[in-house]
Backbone as JSON, one array per atom type, in Angstrom:
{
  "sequence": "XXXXXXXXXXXXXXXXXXXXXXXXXXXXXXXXXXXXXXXXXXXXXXXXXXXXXXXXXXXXXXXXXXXXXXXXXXXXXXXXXXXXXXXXXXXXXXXXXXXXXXXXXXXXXXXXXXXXXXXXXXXXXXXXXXXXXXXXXXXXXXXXXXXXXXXXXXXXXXXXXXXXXXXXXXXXXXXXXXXXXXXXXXXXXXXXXXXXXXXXXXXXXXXXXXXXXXXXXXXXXXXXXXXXXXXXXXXXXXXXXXXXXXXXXXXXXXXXXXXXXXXXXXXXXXXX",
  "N": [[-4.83, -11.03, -9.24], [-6.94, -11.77, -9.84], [-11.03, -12.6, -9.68], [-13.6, -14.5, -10.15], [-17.33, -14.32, -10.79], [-19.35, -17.27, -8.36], [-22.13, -18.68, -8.91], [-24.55, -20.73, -6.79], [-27.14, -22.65, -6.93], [-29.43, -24.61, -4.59], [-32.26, -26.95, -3.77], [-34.56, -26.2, -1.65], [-35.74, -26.83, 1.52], [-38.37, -27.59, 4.11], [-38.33, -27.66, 7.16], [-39.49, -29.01, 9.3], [-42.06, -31.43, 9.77], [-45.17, -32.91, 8.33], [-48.13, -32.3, 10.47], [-50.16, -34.71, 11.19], [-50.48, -35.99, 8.42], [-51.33, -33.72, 6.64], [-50.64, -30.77, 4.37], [-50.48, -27.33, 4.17], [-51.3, -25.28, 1.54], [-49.71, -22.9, 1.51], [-47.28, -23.86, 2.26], [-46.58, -26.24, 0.8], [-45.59, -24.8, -1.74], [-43.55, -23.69, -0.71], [-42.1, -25.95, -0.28], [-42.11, -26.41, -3.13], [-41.06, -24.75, -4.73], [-38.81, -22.99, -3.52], [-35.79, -21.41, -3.79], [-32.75, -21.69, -3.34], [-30.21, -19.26, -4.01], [-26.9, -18.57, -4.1], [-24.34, -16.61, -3.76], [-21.25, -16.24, -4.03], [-18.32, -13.96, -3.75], [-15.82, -13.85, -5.85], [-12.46, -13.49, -7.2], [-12.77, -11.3, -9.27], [-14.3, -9.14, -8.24], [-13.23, -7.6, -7.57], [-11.34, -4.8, -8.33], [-8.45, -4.88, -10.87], [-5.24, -3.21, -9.97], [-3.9, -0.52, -11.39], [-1.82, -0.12, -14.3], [1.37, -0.61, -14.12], [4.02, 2.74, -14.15], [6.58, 3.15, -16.62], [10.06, 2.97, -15.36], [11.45, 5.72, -14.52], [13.73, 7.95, -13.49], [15.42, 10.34, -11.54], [19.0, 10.52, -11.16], [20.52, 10.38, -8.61], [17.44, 10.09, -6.67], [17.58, 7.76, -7.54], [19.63, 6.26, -6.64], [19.29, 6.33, -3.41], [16.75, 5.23, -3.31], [15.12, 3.51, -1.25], [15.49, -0.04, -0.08], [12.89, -2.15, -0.24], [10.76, -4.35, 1.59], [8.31, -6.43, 2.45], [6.22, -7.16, 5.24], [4.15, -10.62, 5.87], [1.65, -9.89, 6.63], [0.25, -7.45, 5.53], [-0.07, -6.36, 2.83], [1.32, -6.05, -0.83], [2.73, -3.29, -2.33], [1.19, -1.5, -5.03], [0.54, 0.07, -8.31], [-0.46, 3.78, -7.61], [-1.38, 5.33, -9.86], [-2.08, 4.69, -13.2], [-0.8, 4.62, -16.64], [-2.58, 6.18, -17.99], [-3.64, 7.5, -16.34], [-5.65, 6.6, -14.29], [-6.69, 6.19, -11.67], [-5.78, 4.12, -8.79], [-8.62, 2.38, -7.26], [-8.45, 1.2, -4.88], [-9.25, -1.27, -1.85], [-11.61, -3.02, 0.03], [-11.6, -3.3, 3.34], [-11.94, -6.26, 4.1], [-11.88, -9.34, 4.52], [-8.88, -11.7, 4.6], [-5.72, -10.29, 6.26], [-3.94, -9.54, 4.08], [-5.57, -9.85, 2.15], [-6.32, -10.43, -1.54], [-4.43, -9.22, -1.98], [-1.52, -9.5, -1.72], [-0.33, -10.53, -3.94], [2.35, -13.18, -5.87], [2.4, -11.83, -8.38], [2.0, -8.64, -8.36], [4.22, -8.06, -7.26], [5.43, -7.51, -9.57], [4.38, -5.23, -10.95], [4.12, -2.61, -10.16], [5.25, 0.76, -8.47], [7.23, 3.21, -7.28], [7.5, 6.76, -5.68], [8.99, 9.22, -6.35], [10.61, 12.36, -4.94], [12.75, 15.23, -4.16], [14.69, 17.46, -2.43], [17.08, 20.1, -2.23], [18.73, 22.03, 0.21], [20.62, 25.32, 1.16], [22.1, 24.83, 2.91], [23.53, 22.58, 2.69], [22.43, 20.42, 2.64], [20.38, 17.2, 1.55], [17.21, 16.42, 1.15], [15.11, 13.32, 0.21], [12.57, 11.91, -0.85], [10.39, 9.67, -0.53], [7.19, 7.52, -1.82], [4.98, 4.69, -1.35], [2.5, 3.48, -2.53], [-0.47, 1.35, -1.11], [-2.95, -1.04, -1.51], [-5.32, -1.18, 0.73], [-5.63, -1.28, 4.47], [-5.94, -2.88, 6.6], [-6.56, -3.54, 10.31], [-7.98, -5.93, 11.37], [-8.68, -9.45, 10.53], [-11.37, -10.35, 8.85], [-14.79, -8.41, 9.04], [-13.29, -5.12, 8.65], [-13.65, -2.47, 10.64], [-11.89, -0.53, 11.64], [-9.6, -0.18, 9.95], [-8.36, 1.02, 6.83], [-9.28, 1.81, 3.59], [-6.75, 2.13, 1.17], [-3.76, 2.94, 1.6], [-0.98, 5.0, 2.11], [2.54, 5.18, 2.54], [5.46, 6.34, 3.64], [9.19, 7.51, 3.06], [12.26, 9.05, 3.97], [15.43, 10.05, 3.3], [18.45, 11.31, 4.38], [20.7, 13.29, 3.07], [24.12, 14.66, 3.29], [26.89, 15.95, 2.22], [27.07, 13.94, 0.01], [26.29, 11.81, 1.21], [24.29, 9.38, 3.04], [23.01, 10.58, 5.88], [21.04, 10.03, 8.02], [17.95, 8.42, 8.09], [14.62, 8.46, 7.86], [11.0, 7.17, 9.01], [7.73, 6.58, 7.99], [4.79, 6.18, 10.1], [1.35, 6.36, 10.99], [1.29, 8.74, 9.99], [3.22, 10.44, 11.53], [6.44, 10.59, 12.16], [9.46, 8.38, 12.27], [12.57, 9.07, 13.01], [16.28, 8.12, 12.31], [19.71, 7.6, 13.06], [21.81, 6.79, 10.86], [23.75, 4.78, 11.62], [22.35, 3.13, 12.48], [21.05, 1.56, 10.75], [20.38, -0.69, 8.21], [21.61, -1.69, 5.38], [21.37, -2.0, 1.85], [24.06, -1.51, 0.07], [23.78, 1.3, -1.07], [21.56, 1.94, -0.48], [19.13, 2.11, 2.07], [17.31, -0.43, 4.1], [13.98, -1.21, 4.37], [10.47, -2.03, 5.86], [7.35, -2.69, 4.84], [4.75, -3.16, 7.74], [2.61, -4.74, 9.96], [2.15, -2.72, 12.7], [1.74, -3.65, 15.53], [-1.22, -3.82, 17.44], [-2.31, -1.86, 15.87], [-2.53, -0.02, 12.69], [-1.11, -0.44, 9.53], [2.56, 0.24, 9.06], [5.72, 2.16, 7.88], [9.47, 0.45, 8.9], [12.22, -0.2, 10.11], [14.47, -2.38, 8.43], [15.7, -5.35, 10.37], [19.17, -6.18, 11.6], [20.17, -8.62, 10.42], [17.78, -9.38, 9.29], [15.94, -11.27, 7.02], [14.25, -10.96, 3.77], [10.52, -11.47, 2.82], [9.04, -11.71, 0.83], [7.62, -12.71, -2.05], [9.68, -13.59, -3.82], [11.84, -13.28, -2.19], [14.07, -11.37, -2.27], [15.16, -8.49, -1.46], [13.73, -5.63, -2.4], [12.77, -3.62, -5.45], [11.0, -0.69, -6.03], [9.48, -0.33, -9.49], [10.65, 3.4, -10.01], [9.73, 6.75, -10.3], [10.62, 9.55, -10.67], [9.56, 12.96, -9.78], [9.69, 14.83, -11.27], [9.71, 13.32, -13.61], [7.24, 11.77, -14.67], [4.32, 10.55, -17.02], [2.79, 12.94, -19.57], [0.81, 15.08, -17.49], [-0.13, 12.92, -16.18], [0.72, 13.16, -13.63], [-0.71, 15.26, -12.81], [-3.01, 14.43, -12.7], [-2.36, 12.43, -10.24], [-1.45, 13.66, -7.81], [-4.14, 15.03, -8.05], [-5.67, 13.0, -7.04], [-8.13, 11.69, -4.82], [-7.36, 10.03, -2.01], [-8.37, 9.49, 0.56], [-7.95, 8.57, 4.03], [-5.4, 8.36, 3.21], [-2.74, 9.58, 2.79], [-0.74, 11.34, 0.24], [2.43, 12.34, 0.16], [4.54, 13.52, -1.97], [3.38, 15.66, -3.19], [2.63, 19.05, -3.81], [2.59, 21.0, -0.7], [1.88, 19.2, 0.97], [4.07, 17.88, 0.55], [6.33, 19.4, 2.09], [5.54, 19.87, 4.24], [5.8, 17.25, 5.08], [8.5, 16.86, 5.18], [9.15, 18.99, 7.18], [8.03, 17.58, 9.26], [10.0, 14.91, 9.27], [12.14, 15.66, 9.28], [15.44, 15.29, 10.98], [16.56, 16.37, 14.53], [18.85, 17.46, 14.63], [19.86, 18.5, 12.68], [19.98, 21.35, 10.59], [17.52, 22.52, 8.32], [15.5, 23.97, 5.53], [12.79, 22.86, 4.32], [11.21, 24.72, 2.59], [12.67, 25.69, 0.41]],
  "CA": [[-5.94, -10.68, -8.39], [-8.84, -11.95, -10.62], [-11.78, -13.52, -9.08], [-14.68, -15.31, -10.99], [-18.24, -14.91, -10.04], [-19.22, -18.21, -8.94], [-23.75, -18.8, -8.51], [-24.56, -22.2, -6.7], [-28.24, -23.18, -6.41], [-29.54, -26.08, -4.1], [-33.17, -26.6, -2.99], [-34.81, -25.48, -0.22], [-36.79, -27.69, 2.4], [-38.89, -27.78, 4.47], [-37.26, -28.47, 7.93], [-40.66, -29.41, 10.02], [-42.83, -32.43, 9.06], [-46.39, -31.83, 8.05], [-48.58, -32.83, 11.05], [-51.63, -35.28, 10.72], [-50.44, -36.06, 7.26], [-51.99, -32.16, 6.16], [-49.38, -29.72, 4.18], [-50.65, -26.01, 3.4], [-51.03, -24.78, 0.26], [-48.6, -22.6, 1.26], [-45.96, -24.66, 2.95], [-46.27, -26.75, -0.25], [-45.83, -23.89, -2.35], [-42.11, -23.93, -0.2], [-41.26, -27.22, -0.65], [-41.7, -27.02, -4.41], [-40.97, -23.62, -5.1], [-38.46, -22.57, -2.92], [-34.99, -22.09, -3.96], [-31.64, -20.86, -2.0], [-29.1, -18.48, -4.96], [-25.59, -18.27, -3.49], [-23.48, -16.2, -4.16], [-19.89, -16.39, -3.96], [-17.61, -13.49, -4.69], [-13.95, -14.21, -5.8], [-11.39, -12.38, -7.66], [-13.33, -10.12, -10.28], [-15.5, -8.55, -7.43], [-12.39, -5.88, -7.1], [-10.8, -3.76, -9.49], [-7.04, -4.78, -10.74], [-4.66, -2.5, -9.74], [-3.81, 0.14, -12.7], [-0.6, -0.64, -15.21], [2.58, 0.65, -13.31], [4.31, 3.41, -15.24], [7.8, 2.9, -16.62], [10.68, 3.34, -14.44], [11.95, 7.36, -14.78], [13.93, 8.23, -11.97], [16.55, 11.31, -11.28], [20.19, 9.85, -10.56], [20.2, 10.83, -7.4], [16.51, 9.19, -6.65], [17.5, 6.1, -7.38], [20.83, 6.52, -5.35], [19.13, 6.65, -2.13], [15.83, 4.79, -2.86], [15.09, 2.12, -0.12], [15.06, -1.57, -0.53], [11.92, -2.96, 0.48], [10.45, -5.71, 2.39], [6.59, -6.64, 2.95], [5.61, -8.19, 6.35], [3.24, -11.45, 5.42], [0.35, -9.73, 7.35], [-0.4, -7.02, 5.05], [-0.31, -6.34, 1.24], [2.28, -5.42, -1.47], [2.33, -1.99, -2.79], [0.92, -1.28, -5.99], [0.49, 1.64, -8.26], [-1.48, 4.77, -7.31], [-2.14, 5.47, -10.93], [-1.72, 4.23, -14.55], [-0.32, 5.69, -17.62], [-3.74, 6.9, -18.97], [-3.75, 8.62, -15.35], [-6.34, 6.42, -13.98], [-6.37, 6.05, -10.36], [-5.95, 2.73, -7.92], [-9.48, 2.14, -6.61], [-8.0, 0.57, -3.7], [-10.09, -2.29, -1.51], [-12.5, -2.98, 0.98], [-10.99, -3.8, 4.76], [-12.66, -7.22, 4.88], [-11.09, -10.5, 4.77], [-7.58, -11.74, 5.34], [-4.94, -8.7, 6.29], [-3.25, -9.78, 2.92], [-6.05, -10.58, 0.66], [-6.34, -9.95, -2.65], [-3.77, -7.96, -2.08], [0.0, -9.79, -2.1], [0.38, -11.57, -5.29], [3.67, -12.87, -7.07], [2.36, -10.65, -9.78], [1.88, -7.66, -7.55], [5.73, -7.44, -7.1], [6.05, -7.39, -10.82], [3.73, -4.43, -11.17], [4.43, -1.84, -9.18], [5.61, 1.52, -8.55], [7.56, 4.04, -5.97], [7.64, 8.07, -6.5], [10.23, 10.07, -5.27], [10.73, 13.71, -4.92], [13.9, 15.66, -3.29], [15.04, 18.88, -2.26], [18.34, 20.52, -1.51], [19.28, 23.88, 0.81], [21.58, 26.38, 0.87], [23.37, 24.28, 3.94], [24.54, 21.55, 2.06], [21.26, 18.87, 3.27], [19.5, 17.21, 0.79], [16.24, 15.02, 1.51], [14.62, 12.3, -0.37], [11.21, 11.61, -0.43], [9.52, 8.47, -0.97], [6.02, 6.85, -1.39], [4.83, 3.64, -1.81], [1.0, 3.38, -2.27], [-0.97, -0.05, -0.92], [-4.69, -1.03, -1.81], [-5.67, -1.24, 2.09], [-4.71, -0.94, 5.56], [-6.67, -3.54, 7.44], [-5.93, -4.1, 11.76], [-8.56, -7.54, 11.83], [-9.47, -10.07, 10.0], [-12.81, -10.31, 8.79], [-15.46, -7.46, 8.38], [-12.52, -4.38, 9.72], [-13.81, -1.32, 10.87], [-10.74, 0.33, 12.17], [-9.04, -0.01, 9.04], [-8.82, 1.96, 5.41], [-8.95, 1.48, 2.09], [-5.84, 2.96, 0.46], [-2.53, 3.14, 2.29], [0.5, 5.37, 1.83], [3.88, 5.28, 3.58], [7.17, 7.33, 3.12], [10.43, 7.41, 3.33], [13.12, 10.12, 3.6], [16.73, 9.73, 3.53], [18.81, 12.55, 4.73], [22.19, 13.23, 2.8], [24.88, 15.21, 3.27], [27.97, 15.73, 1.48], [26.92, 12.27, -1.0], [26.43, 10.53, 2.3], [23.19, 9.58, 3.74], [23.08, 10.58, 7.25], [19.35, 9.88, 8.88], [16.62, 7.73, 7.8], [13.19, 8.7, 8.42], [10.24, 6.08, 8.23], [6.48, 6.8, 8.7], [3.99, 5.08, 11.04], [0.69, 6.92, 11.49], [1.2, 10.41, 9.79], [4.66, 11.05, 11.79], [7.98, 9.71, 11.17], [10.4, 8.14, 13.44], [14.04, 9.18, 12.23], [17.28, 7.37, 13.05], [21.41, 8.19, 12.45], [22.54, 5.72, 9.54], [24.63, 3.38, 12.08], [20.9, 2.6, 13.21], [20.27, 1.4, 9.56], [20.39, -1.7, 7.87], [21.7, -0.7, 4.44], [22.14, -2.94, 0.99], [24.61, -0.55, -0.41], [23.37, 2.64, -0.89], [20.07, 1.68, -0.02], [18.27, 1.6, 3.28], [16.49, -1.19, 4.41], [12.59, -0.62, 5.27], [9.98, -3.56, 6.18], [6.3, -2.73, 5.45], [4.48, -4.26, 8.44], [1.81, -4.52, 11.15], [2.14, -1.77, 13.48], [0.74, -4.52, 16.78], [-2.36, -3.71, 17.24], [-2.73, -0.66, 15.14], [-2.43, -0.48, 11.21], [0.47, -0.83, 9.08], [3.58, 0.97, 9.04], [7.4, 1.41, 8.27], [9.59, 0.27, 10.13], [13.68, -0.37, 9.53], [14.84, -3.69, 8.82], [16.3, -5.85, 11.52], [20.09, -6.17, 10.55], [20.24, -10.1, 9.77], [16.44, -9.84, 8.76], [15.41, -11.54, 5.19], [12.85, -10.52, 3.25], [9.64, -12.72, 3.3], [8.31, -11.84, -0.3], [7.55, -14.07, -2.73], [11.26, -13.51, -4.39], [13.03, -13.37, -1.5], [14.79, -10.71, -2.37], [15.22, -6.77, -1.73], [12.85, -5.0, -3.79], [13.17, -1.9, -5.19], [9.63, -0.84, -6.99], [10.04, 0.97, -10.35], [10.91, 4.08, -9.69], [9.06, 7.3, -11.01], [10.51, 11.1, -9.94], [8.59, 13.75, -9.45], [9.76, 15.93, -13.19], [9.46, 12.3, -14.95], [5.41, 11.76, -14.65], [4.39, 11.3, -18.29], [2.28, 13.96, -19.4], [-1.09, 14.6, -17.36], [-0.46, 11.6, -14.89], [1.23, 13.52, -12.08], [-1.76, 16.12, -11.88], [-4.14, 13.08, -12.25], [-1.66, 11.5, -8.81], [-1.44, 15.03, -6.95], [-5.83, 15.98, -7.23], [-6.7, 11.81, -6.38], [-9.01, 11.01, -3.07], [-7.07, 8.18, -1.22], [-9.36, 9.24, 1.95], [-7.36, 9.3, 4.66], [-4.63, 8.05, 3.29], [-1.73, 11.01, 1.87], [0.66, 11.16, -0.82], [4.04, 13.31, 0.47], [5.24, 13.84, -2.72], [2.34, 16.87, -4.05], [3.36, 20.26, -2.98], [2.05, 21.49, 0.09], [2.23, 17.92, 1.69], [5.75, 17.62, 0.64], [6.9, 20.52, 2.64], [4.87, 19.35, 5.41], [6.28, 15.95, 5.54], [10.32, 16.95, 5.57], [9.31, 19.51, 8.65], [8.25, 16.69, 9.95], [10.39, 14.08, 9.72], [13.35, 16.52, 9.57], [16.34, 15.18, 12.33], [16.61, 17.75, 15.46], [20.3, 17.57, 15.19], [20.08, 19.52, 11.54], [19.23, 22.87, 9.85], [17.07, 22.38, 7.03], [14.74, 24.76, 5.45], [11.81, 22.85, 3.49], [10.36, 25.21, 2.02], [13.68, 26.29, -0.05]],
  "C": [[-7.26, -10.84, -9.12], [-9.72, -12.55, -9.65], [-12.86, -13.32, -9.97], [-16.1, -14.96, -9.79], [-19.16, -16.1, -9.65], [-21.66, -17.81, -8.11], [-23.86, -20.52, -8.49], [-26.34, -22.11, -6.49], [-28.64, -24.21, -5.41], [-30.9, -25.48, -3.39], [-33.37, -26.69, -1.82], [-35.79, -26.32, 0.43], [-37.07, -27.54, 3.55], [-38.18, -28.59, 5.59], [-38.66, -29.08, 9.15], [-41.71, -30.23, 9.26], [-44.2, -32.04, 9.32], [-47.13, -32.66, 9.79], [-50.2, -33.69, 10.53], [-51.74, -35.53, 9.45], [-51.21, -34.26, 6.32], [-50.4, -31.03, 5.9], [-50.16, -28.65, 3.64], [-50.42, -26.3, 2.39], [-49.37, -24.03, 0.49], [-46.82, -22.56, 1.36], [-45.66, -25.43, 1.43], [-45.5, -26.01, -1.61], [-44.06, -23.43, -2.23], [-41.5, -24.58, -0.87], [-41.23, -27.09, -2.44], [-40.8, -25.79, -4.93], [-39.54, -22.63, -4.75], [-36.68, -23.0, -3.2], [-33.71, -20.89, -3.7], [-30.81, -20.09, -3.31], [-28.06, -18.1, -3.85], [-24.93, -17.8, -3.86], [-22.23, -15.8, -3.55], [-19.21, -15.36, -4.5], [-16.4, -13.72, -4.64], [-13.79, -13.1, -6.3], [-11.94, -11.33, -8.44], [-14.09, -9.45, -9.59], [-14.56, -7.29, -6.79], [-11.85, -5.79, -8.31], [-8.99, -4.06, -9.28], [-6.32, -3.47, -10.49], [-4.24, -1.54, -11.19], [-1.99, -0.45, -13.38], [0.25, -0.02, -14.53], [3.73, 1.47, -14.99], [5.89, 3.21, -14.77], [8.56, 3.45, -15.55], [11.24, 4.96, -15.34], [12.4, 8.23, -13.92], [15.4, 9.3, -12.29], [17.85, 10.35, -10.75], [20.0, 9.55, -9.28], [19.59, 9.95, -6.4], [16.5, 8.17, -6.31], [18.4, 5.74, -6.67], [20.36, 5.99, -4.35], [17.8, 5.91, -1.81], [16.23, 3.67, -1.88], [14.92, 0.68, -0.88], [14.12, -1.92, 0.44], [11.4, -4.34, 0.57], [8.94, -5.69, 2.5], [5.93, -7.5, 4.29], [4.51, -9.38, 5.84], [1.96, -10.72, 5.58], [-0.03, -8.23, 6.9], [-0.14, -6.77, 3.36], [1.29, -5.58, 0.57], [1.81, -3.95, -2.06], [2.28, -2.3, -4.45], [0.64, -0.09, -6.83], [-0.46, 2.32, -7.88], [-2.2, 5.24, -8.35], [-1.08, 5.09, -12.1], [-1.05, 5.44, -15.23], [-1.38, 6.47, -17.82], [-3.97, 8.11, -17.69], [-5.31, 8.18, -14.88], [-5.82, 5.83, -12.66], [-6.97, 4.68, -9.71], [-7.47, 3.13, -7.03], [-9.05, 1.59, -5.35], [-9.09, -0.65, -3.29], [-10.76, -2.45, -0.04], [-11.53, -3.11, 2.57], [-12.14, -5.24, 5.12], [-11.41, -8.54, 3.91], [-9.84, -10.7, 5.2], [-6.69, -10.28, 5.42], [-4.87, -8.65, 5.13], [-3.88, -10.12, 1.72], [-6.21, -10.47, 0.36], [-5.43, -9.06, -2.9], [-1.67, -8.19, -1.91], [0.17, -11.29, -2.86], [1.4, -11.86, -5.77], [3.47, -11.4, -7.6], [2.46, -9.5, -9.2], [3.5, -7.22, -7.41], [6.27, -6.75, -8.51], [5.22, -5.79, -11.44], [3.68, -3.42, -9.89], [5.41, -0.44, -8.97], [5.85, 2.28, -7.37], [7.36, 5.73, -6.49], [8.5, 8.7, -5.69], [10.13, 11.8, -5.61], [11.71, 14.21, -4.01], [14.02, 16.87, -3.27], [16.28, 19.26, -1.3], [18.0, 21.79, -0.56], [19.78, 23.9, 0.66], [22.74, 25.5, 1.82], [23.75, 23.14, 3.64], [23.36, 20.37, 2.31], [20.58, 18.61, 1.7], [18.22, 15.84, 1.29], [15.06, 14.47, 0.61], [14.0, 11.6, -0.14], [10.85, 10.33, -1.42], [8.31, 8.01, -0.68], [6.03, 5.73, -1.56], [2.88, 3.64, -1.64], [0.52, 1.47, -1.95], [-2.84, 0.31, -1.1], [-5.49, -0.89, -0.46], [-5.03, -1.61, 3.09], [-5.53, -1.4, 6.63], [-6.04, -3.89, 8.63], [-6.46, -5.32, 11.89], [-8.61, -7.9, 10.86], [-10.83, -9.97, 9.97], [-13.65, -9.05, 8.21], [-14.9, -5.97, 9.44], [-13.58, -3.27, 9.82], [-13.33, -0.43, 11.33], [-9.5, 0.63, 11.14], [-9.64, 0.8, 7.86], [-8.49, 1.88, 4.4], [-8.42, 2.22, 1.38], [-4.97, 3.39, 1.77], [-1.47, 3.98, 2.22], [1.19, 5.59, 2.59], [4.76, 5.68, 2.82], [8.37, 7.05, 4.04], [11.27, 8.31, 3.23], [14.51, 9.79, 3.87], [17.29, 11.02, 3.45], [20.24, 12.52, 4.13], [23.13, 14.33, 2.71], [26.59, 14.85, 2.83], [28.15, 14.15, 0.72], [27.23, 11.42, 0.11], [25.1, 10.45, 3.43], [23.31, 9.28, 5.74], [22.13, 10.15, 8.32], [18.94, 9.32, 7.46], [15.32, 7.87, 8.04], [11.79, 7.34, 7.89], [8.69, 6.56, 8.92], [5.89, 5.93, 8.66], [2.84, 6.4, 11.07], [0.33, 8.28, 11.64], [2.48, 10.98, 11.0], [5.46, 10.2, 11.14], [8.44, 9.48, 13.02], [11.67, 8.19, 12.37], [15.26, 9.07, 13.49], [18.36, 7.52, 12.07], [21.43, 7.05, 11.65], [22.8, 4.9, 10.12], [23.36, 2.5, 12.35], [20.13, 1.86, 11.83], [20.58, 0.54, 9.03], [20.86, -1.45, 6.28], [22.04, -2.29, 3.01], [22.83, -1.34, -0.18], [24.35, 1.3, -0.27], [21.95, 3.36, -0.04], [19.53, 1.56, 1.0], [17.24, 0.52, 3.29], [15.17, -0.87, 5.22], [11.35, -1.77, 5.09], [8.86, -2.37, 5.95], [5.27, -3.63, 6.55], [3.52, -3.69, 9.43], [2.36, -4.12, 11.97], [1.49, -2.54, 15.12], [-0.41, -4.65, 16.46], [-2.91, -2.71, 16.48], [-3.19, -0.85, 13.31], [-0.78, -0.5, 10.69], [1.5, 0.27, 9.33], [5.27, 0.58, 8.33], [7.75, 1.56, 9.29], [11.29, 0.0, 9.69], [13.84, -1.59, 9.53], [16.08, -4.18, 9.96], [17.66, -5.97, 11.0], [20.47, -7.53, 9.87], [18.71, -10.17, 9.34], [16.87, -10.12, 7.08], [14.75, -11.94, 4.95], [12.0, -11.95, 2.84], [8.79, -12.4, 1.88], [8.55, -12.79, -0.99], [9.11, -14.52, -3.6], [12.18, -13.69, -3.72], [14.34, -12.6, -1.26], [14.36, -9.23, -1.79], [14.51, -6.1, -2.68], [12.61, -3.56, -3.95], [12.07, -1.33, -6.73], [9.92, 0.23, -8.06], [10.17, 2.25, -10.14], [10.64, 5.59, -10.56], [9.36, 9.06, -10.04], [10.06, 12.29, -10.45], [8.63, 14.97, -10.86], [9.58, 14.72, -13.84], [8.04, 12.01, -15.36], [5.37, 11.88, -16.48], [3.32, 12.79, -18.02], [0.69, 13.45, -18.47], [-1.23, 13.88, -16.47], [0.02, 12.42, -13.4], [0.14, 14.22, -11.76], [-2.66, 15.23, -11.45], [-3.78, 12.58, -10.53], [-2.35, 12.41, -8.12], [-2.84, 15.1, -6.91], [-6.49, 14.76, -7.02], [-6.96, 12.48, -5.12], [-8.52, 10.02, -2.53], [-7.87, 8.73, -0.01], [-8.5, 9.81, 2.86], [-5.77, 8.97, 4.77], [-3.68, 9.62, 2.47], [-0.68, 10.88, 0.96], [1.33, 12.57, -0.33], [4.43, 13.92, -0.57], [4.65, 15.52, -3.4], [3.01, 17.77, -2.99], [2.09, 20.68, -1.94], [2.56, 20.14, 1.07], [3.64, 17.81, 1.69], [6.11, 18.25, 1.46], [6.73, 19.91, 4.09], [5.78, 18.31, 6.0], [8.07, 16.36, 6.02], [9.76, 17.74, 6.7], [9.27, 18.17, 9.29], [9.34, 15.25, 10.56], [12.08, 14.88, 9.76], [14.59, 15.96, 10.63], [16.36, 16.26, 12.99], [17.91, 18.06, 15.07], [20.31, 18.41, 13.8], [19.3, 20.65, 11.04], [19.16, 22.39, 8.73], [15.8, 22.74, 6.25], [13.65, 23.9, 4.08], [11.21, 23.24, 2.53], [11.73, 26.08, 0.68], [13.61, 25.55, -1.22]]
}
C-alpha cells in the first residue's frame, strides 16, 4: 500500500486571443507567469497498516476460528494494532470500494482476535473480530460510508460440537444451525462482502463457493486470544476510537454482543 507523491507542472495559457493586436500588462503577466502545480496523490498519502502481532491463540480458539473469504468489492482485513500498541489509522471512504485496501501483501499481514466464554449449561461461545481500514457503499467521494470496519463472528459449541453460527451485518447478527453452514473441517465458512446497497458485512459462504482472494484459498488470519495480547497492546486495542466502528472482544461489548447474537433455541448466560 505505498504511494509516491508525484508534482507535474505544465504552463498555463492564455485561452482568448489578444484583440487589435493589444495584450495587458496584466494578461501578459499570465501568459508568462502563470503556472498550473498538480498534484497527484498515490500510495504514501495513507498510513500502512501497523505490523500484525504473532499468532497466540487458546486451543480451543483456533478450533472453531472461521475460514475466511473477501468479496472483490471491499478490502482485506488488517490489524487493529501493532506490537508497540500502535493503532490502525484506518482510511478515507473515497475511491474504489477496494482501494488501497486489498493487497497480496495485506493477506500476509494480518490479524483475527478471539475471545470465549463457557456456562454452567454446558454452551460455550466464540468470539471473533476481524478489523478492515474502511467501509465504503460508492465509489468515488462516499459519504455514507466509514473509516474503520469491524465484523464478528461467534460459533456456538456444545458438547465439542459447534452447533450455531452467528455472523454480523450492521451491529446485529444473523445466526444459523450448523447444517446451514459451509464448514472446512472444524471451521466455518464466512465471506466478507457488500451488503447490496448498504455497507459491508458477513455473510456465510455459499456451499460450492471459492474464495476470490489473491491465494485462492481459505484464510485463516493469525490468530491472537484475548489472555495472549503481549504486554500493554490489549489495553492499547480495548481504549482505541474506531468511530463507529466496535470491537466485541473488550468487556462490556463482549457481553453485549453474545446476548445478541445468542440462538433463541438455547440458555446461555453471558455475563457468567
Amino acid at each position: 500500500m505505498s504511494i509516491e507523491q508525484e508534482t507535474s507542472v505544465r504552463p498555463c495559457t492564455a485561452s482568448r486571443p489578444p484583440r487589435f493586436g493589444k495584450i495587458s500588462f496584466a494578461l501578459r503577466s499570465v501568459v508568462v507567469a502563470c503556472v498550473l502545480v498538480v498534484t497527484v496523490p498515490t500510495a504514501s498519502a495513507w498510513a500502512e497498516p501497523p505490523e500484525a502481532l504473532p499468532s497466540s491463540a487458546e486451543e480451543p480458539d483456533g478450533k472453531w476460528q472461521p475460514a475466511f473469504d473477501y468479496d472483490t468489492d471491499g478490502c482485506y482485513p488488517t490489524p487493529a494494532v501493532g506490537p508497540g500498541g500502535e493503532i490502525a489509522e484506518g482510511l478515507d471512504t473515497s475511491g474504489a470500494l477496494n482501494g488501497n485496501c486489498r493487497d497480496r501483501s495485506d493477506l500476509d499481514n494480518t490479524n483475527s482476535y478471539a475471545r470465549s466464554r463457557c456456562d454452567d449449561n454446558g454452551w460455550c461461545a466464540y468470539l471473533y473480530d476481524l478489523y478492515f481500514e474502511k467501509d465504503q457503499v460508492v465509489p468515488g467521494a462516499d459519504a455514507f460510508g466509514h473509516r474503520h470496519d469491524i465484523e464478528h463472528v461467534v460459533v456456538w459449541v456444545y458438547e465439542d460440537q459447534a452447533e450455531y453460527v452467528s455472523v454480523s451485518a450492521h451491529g446485529d447478527y444473523s445466526t444459523y444451525p450448523r447444517s446451514d453452514v459451509a464448514w472446512e473441517g472444524t471451521h466455518p465458512k464466512v465471506v466478507y462482502h457488500k451488503d447490496g446497497a448498504s455497507t459491508h458485512a458477513f455473510r456465510l459462504a455459499k456451499a460450492d463457493e471459492q474464495p476470490e482472494n489473491h491465494y485462492g484459498e481459505w484464510q485463516y488470519p493469525d490468530l491472537v486470544s484475548w489472555d495472549h495480547f503481549p504486554d500493554g497492546v490489549r489495553d492499547a486495542l480495548t481504549s482505541a476510537d474506531f468511530g463507529s466502528a466496535s470491537l466485541a472482544i473488550k468487556d462490556g461489548s463482549f457481553e453485549d454482543n453474545l446476548g445478541k447474537a445468542k440462538p433463541d433455541e438455547i440458555e446461555f448466560n453471558p455475563h457468567e
